[in-house]
C-alpha positions, 0 to 999 in steps of 0.5 A: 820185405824186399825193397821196392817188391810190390804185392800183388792182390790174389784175384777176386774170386766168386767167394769174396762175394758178401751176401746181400745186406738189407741193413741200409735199405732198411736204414734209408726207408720209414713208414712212407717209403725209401728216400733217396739220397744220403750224406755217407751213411746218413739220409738226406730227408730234405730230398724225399723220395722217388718212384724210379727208387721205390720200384726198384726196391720191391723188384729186389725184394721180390727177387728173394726166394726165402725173405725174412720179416724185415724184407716183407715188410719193406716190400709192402710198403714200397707196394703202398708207396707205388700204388699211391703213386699211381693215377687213375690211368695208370701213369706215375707220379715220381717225387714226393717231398719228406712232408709227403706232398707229390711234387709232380704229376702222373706221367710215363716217363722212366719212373713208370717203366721202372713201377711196371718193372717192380710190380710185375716181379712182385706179382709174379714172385713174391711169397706173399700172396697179398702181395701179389695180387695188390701188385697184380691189380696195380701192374694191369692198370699201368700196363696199358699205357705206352711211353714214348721213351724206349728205356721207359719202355724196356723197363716195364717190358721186363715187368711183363716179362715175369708176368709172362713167366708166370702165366704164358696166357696174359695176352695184356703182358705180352703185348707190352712185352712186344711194344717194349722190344718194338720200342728198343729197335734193331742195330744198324748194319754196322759191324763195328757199332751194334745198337739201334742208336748211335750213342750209349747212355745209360741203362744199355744192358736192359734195353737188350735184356728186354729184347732177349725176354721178348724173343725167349717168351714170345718164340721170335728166335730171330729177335732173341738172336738180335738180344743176345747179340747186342749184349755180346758186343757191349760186354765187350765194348765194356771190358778195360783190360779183363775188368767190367768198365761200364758206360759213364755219366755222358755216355759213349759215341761211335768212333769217340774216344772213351772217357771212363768216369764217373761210374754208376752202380746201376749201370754195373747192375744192369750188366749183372741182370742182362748177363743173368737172364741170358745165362738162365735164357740159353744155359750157356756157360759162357754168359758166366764170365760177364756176369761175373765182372758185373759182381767183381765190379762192386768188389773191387775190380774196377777201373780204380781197383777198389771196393765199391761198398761199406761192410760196416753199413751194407751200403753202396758207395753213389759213383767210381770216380778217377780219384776213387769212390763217391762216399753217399750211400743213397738208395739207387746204389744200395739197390745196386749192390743188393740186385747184384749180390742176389745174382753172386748167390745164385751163380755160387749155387749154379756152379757148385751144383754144375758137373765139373768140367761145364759145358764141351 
């Protein structure tokens, strides 16, 4: 080798891309549900468990098109955590202790959108048909409560969503639907900053995607013009140099300089979900390209060019760091990883399938 040359890496290309890997989902649930932290690889059982993780659990189980043994029975029994969680009126408790106590009470917080989000995907897709119609019953309690949370809202409004999907009839799911886009709001007149806030947080992805379900499903085209637009700017507010750099813990604020970590999976997830739904919304090819960065992210291309995952386990490594990344592997991660290699499966399928040369 010559002195001082230094190797470049070959880009990242879509085939680096591993299947989804159930092995530490499984490796994180019992015969409760999927408890939430982890040590590296090991869980952390005095932290229990969680409602917002749970639902997210059986979203993505209920996002496999052919699921195995293993899957199925994750997904009941993130079903029968959720619908224990769920009180009388539809609200939500969120934590359970390992010992299975309920350590808070029902509420419409984060933790109900996100339950909405997961029961209506299994009401909608699952191949299970107990499944469905347990999810079903659940979903249509919780979906005539209201939060006064727009994330709260966003979540629960892509429940609907599928639930629309699946049956354009359900007057229950469009109106949520409706309320949840209402709730996010409409950017400002400001060019140079278009969100309905001043500040981005976390989970910015999802509340355009709600807004882009809502004007394809409902017929507002104005209102899917508004969805699209919003998630066009933040990919770019997102990008660093041709890489995904997404909104770290503390947030970004009009005319304030970027800080850059800490990082979260999920927020690389949400990029990858929003980008899917408006290339399945629009069929247009250009969405692609920030999809793309949202599942290169876990790959390695990333603001400190590394891997964000352990082969060995299928875990997702908890946050990038400036000195590289967090080694738990906990639940809301892991789920990352999973919902986004979901979408590298289906993009491969797309573009070997698409007539060379794509769209003029």
């Amino acid at each position: 080798m010559t002195a001082g040359l230094r190797l470049v890496p070959p880009p990242i290309q879509l085939t680096d891309a591993p299947a989804p890997n159930w092995n530490h989902l499984a490796r994180l649930s019992d015969d409760t549900g999927l408890l939430e932290h982890a040590r590296n690889a090991i869980v952390r059982r005095e932290h229990g468990y969680c409602v917002d993780d749970v639902g997210r659990g059986l979203l993505v189980a209920s996002r496999e098109p052919r699921p195995t043994a293993q899957i199925v029975g994750l997904a009941e029994r993130y079903l029968a955590f959720l619908t224990h969680a769920q009180g009388p009126d539809g609200a939500f408790r969120n934590r359970m202790s390992y010992d299975r106590h309920w350590t808070d009470e029902p509420g419409l917080g984060d933790c109900w959108g996100r339950a909405l989000w997961g029961l209506g995907t299994a009401a909608a897709r699952s191949t299970v048909p107990w499944i469905r119609r347990e999810a079903g019953v659940a979903f249509r309690s919780g979906a005539r409560q209201r939060s006064t949370w727009p994330r709260a809202m966003a979540y629960a409004g892509l429940g609907a969503a599928e639930m629309v999907r699946a049956d354009p009839r359900d007057s229950l799911a469009s109106a949520l639907l409706a309320d949840a886009a209402a709730a996010v709001g409409v950017p400002g007149p400001d060019p140079g900053w278009v969100w309905p806030s001043d500040e981005l947080t976390y989970a910015n992805p999802t509340m355009a995607e709600v807004v882009i379900a809502a004007g394809d499903l409902l017929g507002d085209e104005p209102l899917l013009r508004t969805g699209l637009k919003m998630l066009a700017w933040l990919c770019r507010e997102q990008d660093n140099a041709g890489h995904l750099s997404v909104v770290p813990v503390g947030g970004w604020r009009a005319d304030v300089p970027k800080h850059r970590f800490d990082q979260q999976p999920i927020e690389a997830a949400a990029v990858a979900d929003a980008c899917a739904a408006a290339l399945a919304v629009t069929g247009d090819d250009r969405w692609e390209e920030p999809l793309f960065r949202a599942i290169a992210w876990f790959i390695g291309d990333n603001d400190v060019q590394t891997v964000m995952y352990d082969p060995l386990t299928g875990g997702c490594y908890d946050g990038l760091t400036a000195d590289g990344p967090n080694l738990n592997q906990g639940a809301e991660s892991t789920l990352a990883l999973v919902s986004t290699l979901q979408h590298a499966r289906t993009l491969a399928t797309r573009s070997a399938t698409r007539p060379s040369g794509g769209l003029a």
